[in-house]
Backbone as XML, in Angstrom:
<?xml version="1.0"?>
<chain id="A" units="angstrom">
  <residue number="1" name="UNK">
    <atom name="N" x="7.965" y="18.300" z="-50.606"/>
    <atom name="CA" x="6.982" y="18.387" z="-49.550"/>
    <atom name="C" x="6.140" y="17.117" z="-49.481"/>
  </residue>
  <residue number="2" name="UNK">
    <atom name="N" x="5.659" y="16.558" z="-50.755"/>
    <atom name="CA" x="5.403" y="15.490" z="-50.698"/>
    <atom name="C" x="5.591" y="14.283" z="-49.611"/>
  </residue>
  <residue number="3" name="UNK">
    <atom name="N" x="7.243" y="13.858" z="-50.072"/>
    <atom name="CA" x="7.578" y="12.902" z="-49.520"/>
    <atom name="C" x="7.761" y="13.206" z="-48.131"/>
  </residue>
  <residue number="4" name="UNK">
    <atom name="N" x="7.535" y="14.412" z="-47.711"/>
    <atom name="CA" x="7.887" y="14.675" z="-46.002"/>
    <atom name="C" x="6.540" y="14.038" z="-45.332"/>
  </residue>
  <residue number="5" name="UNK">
    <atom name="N" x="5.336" y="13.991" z="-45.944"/>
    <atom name="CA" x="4.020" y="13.932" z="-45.736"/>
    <atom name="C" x="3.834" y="12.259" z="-45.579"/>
  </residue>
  <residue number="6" name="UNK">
    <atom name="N" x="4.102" y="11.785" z="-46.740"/>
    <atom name="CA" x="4.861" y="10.299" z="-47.179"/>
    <atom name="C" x="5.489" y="9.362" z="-45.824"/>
  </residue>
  <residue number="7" name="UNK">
    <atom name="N" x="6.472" y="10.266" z="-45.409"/>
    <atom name="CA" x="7.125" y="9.604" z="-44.321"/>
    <atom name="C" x="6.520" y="9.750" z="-43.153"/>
  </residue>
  <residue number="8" name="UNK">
    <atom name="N" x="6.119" y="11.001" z="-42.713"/>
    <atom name="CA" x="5.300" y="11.173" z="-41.750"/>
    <atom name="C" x="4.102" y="10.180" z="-41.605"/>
  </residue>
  <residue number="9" name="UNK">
    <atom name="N" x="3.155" y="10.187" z="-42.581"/>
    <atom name="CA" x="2.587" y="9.014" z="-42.569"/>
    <atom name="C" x="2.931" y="7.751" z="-42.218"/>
  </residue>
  <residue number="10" name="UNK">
    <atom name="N" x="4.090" y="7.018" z="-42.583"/>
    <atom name="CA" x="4.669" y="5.749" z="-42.509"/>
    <atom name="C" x="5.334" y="5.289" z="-41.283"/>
  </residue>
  <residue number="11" name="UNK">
    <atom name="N" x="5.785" y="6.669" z="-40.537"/>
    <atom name="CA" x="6.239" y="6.637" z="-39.406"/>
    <atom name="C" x="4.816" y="6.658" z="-38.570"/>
  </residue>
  <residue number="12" name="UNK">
    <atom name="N" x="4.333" y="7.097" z="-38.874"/>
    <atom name="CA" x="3.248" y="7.001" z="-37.244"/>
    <atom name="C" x="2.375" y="5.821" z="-37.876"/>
  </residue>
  <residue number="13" name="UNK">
    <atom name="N" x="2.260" y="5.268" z="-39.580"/>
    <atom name="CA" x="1.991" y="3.585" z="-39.265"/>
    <atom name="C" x="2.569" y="2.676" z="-38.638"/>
  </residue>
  <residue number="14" name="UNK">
    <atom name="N" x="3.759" y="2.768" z="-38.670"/>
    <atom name="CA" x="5.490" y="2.131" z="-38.136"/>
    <atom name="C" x="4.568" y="1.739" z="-36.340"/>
  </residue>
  <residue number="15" name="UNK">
    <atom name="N" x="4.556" y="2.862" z="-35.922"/>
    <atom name="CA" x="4.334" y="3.354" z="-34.644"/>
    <atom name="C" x="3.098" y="2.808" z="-34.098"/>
  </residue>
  <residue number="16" name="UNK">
    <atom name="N" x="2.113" y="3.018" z="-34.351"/>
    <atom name="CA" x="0.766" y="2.422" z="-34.279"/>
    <atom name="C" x="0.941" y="0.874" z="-34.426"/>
  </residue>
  <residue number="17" name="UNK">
    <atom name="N" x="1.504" y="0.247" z="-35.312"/>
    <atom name="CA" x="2.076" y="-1.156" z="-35.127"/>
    <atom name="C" x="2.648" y="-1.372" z="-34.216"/>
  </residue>
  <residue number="18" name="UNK">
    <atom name="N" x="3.865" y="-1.196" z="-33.593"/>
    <atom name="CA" x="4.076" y="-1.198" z="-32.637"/>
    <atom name="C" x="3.212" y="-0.910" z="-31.088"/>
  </residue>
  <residue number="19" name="UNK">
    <atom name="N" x="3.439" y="0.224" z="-31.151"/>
    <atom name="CA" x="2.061" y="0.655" z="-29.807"/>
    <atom name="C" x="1.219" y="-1.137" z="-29.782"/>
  </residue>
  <residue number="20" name="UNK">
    <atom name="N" x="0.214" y="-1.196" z="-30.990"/>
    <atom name="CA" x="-0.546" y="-2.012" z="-30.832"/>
    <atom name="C" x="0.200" y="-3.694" z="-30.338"/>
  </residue>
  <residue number="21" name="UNK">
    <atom name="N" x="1.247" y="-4.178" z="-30.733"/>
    <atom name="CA" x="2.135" y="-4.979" z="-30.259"/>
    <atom name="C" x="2.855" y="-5.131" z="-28.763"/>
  </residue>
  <residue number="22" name="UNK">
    <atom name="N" x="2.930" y="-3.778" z="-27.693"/>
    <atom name="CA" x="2.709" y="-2.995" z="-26.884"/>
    <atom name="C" x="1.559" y="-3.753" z="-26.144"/>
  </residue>
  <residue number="23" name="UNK">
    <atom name="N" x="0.586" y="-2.901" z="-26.874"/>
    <atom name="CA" x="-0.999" y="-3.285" z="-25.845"/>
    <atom name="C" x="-1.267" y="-4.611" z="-26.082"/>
  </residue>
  <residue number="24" name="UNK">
    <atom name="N" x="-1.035" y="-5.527" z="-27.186"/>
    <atom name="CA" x="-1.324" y="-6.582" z="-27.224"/>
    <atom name="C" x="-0.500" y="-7.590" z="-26.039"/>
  </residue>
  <residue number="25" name="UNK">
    <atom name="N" x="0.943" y="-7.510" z="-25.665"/>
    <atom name="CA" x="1.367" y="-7.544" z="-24.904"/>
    <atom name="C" x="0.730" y="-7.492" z="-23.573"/>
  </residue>
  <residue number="26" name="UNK">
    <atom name="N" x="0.745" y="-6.431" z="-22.841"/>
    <atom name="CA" x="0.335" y="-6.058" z="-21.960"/>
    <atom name="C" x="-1.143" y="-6.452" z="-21.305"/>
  </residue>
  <residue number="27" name="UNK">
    <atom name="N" x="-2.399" y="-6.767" z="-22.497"/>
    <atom name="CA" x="-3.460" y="-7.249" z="-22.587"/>
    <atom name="C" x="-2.682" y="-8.834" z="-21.965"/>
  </residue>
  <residue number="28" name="UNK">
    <atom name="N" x="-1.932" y="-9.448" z="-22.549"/>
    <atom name="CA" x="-2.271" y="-11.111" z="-22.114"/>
    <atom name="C" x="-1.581" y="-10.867" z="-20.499"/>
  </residue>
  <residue number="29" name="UNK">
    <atom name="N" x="-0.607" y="-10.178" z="-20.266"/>
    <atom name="CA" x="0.451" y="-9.773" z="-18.845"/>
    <atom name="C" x="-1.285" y="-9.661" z="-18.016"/>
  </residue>
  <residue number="30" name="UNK">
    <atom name="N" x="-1.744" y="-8.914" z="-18.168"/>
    <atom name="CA" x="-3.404" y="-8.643" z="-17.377"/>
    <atom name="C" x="-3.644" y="-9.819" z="-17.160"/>
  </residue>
  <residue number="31" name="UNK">
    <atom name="N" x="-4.272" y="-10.667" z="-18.089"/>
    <atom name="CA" x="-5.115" y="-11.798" z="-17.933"/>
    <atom name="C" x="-4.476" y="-13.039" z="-17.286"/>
  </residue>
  <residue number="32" name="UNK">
    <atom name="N" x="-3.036" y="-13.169" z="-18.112"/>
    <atom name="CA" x="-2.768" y="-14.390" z="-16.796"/>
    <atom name="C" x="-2.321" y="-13.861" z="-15.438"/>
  </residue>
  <residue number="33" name="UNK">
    <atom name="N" x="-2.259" y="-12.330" z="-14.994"/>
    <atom name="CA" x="-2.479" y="-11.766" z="-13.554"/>
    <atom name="C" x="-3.610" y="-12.400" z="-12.852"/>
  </residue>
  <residue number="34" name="UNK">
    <atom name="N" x="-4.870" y="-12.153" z="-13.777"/>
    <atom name="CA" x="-6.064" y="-12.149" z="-13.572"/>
    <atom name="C" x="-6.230" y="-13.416" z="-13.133"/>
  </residue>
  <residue number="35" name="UNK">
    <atom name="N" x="-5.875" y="-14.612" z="-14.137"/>
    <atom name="CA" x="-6.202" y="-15.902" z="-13.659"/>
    <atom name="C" x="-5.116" y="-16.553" z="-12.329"/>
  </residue>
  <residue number="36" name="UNK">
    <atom name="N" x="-4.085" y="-15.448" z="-12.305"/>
    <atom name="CA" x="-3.297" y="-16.327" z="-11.000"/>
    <atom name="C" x="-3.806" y="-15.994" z="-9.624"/>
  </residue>
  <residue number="37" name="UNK">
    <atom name="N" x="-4.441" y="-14.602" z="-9.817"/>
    <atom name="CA" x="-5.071" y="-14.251" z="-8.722"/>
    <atom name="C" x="-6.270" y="-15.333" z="-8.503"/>
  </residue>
  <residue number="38" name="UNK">
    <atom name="N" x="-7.258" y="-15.305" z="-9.558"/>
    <atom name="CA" x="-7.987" y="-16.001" z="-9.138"/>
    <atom name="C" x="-7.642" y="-17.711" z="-8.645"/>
  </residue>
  <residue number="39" name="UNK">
    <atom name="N" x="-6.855" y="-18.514" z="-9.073"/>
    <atom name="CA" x="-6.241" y="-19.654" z="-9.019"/>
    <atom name="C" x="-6.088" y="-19.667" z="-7.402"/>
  </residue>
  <residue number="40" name="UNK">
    <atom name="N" x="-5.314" y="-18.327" z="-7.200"/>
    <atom name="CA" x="-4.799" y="-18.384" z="-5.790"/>
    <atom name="C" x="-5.890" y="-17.792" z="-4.635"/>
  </residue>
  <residue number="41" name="UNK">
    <atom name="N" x="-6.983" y="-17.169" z="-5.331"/>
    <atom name="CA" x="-8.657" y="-17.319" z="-4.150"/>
    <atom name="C" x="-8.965" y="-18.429" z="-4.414"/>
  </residue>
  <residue number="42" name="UNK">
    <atom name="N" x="-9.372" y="-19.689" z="-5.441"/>
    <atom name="CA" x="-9.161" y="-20.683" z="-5.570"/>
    <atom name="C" x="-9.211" y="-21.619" z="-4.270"/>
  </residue>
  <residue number="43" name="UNK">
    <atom name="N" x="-7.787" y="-21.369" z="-4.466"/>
    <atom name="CA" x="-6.883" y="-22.431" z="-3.507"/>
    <atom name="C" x="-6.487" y="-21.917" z="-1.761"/>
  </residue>
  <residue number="44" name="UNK">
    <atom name="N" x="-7.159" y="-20.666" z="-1.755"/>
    <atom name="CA" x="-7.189" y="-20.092" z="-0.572"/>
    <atom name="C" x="-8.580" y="-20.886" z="0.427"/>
  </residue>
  <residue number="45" name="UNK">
    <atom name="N" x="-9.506" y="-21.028" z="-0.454"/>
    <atom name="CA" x="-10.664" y="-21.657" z="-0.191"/>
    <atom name="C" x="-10.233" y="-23.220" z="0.409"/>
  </residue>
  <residue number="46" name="UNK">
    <atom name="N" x="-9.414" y="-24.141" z="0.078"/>
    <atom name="CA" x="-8.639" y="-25.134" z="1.210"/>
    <atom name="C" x="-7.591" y="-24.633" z="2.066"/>
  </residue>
  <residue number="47" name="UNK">
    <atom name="N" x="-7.988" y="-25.625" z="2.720"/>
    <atom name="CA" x="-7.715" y="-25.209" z="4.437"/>
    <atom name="C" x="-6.363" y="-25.498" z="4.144"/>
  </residue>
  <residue number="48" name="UNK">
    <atom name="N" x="-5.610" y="-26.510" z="3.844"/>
    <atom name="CA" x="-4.404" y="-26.850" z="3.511"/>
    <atom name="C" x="-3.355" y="-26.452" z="2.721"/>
  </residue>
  <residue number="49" name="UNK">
    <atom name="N" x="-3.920" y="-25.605" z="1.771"/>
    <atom name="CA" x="-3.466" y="-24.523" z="1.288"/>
    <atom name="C" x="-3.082" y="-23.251" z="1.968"/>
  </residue>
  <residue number="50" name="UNK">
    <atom name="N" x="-4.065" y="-22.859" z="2.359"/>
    <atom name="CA" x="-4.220" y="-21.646" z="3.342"/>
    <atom name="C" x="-3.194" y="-21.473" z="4.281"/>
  </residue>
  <residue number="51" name="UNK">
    <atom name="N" x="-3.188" y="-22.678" z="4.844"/>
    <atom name="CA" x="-2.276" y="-23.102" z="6.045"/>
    <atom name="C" x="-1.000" y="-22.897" z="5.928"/>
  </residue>
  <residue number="52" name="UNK">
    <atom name="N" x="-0.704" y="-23.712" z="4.516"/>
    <atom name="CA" x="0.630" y="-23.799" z="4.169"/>
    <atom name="C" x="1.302" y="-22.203" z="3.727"/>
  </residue>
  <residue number="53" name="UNK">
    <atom name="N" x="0.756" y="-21.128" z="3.014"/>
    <atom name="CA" x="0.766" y="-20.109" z="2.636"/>
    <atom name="C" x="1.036" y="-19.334" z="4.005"/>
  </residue>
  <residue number="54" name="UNK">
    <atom name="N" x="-0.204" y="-19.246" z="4.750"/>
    <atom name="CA" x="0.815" y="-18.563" z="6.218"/>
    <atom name="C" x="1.715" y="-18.833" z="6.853"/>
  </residue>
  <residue number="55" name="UNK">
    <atom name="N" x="1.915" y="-20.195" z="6.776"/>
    <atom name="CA" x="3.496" y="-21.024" z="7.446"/>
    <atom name="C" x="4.774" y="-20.043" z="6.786"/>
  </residue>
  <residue number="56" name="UNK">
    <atom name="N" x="4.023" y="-20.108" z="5.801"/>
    <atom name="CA" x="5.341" y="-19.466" z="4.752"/>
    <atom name="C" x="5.651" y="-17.940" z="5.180"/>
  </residue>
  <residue number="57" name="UNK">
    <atom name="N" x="4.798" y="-17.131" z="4.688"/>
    <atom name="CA" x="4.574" y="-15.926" z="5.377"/>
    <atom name="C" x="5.410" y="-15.844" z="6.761"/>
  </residue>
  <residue number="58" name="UNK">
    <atom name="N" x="4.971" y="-16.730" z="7.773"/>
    <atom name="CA" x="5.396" y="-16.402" z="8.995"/>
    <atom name="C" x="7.098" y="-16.775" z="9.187"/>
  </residue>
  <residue number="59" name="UNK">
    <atom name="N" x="7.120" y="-18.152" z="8.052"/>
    <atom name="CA" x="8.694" y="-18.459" z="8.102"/>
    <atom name="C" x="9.615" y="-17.344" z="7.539"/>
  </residue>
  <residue number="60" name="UNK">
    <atom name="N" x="9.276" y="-16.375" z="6.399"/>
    <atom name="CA" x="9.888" y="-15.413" z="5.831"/>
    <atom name="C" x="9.994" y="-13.753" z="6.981"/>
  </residue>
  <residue number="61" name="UNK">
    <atom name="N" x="9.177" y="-13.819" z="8.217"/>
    <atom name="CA" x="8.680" y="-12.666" z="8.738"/>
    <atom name="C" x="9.922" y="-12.723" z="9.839"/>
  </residue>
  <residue number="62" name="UNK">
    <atom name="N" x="9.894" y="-14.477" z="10.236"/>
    <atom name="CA" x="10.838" y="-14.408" z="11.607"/>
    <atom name="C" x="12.469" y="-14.449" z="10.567"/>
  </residue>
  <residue number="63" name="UNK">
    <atom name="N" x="12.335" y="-14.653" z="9.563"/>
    <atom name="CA" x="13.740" y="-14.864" z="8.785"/>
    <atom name="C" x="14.621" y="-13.259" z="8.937"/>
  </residue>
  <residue number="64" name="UNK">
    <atom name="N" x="13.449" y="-12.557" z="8.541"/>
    <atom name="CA" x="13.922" y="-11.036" z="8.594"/>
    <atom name="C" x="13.984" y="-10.358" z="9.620"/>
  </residue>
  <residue number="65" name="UNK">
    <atom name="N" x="12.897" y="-10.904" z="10.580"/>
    <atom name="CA" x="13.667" y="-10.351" z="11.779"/>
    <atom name="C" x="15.054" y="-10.754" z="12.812"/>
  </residue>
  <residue number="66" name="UNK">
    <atom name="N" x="15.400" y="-11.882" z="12.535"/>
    <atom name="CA" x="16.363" y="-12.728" z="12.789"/>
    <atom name="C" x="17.439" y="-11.914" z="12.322"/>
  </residue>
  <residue number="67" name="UNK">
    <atom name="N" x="17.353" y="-11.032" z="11.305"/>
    <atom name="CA" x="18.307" y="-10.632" z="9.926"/>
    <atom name="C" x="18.144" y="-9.199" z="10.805"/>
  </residue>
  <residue number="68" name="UNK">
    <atom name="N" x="17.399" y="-8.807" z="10.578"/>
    <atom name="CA" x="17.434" y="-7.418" z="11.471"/>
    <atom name="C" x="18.138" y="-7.315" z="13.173"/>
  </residue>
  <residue number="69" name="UNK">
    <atom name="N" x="17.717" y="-8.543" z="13.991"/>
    <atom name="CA" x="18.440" y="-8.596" z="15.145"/>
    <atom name="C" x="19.960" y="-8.679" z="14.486"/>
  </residue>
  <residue number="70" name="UNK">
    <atom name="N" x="20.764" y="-9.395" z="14.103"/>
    <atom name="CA" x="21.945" y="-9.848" z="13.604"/>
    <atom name="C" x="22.549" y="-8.297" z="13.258"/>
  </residue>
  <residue number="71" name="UNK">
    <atom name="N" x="21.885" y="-7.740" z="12.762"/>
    <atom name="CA" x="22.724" y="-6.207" z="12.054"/>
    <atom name="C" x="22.758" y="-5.328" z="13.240"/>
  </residue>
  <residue number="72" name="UNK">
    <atom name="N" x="21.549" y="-5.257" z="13.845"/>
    <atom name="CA" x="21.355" y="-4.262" z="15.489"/>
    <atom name="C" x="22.481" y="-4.798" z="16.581"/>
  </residue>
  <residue number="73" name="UNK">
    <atom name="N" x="22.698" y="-5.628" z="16.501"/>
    <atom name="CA" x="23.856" y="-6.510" z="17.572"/>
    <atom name="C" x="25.410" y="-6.334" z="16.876"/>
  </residue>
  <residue number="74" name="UNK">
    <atom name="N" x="25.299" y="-6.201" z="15.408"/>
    <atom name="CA" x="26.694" y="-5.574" z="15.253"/>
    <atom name="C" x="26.820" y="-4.351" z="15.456"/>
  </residue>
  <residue number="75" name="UNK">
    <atom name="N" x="25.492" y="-3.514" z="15.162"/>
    <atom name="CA" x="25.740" y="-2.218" z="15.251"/>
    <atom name="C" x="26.283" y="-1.648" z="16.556"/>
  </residue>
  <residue number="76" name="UNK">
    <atom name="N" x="25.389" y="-2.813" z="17.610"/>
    <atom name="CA" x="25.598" y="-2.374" z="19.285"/>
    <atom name="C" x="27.339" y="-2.388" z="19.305"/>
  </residue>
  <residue number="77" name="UNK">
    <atom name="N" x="27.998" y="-4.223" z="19.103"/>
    <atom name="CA" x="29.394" y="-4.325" z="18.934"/>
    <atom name="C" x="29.679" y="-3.210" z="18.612"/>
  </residue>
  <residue number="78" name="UNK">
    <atom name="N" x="29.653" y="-2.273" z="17.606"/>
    <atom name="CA" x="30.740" y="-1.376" z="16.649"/>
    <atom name="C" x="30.630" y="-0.243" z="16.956"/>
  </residue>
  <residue number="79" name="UNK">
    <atom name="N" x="29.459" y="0.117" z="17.918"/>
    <atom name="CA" x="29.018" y="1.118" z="18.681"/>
    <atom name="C" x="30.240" y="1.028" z="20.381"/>
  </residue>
  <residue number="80" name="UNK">
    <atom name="N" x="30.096" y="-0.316" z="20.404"/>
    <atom name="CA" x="31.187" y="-0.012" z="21.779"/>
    <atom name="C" x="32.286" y="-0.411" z="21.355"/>
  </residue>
  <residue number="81" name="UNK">
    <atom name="N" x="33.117" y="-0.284" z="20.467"/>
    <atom name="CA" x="34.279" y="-0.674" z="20.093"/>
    <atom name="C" x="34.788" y="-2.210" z="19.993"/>
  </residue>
  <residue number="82" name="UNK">
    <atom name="N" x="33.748" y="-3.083" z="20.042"/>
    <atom name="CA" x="34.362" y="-4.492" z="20.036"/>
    <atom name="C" x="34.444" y="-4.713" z="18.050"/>
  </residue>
  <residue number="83" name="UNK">
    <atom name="N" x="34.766" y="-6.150" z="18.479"/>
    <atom name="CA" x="35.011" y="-6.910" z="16.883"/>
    <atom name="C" x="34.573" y="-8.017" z="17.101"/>
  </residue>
</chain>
């Protein structure tokens, strides 16, 4: 009975090490979140930045819709029997 007590113990030290290796983890994943966000209010604050960031945005928005027309126009094709 002892040693069942023994192990039990050692296992949830085992565990708690871990876990804490876990949160320690996860603690730094937070903080450089934290600082990229802020980096990027930062740099939101120039105009040239800013600018460039919605260019982007808008270049990725018409990309997909471009991508979405392209599939609706085959669908129309395959809908009336062409190829």
């Amino acid at each position: 009975m002892g040693n069942f007590f023994k192990n039990a113990f050692n296992d949830m030290k085992e565990s708690a090490r871990a876990q804490h290796e876990v949160d320690k983890a996860n603690l730094a994943a937070v903080k450089a979140e934290s600082k990229a966000q802020w980096e990027e209010a930062k740099a939101m604050g120039k105009p040239e930045t800013r600018k460039a960031m919605m260019q982007a945005e808008r270049d990725k928005q018409i990309a997909e819709a471009n991508e979405r027309k392209t599939a609706a126009e085959a669908r129309i094709r395959a809908a009336k029997g062409e190829k």
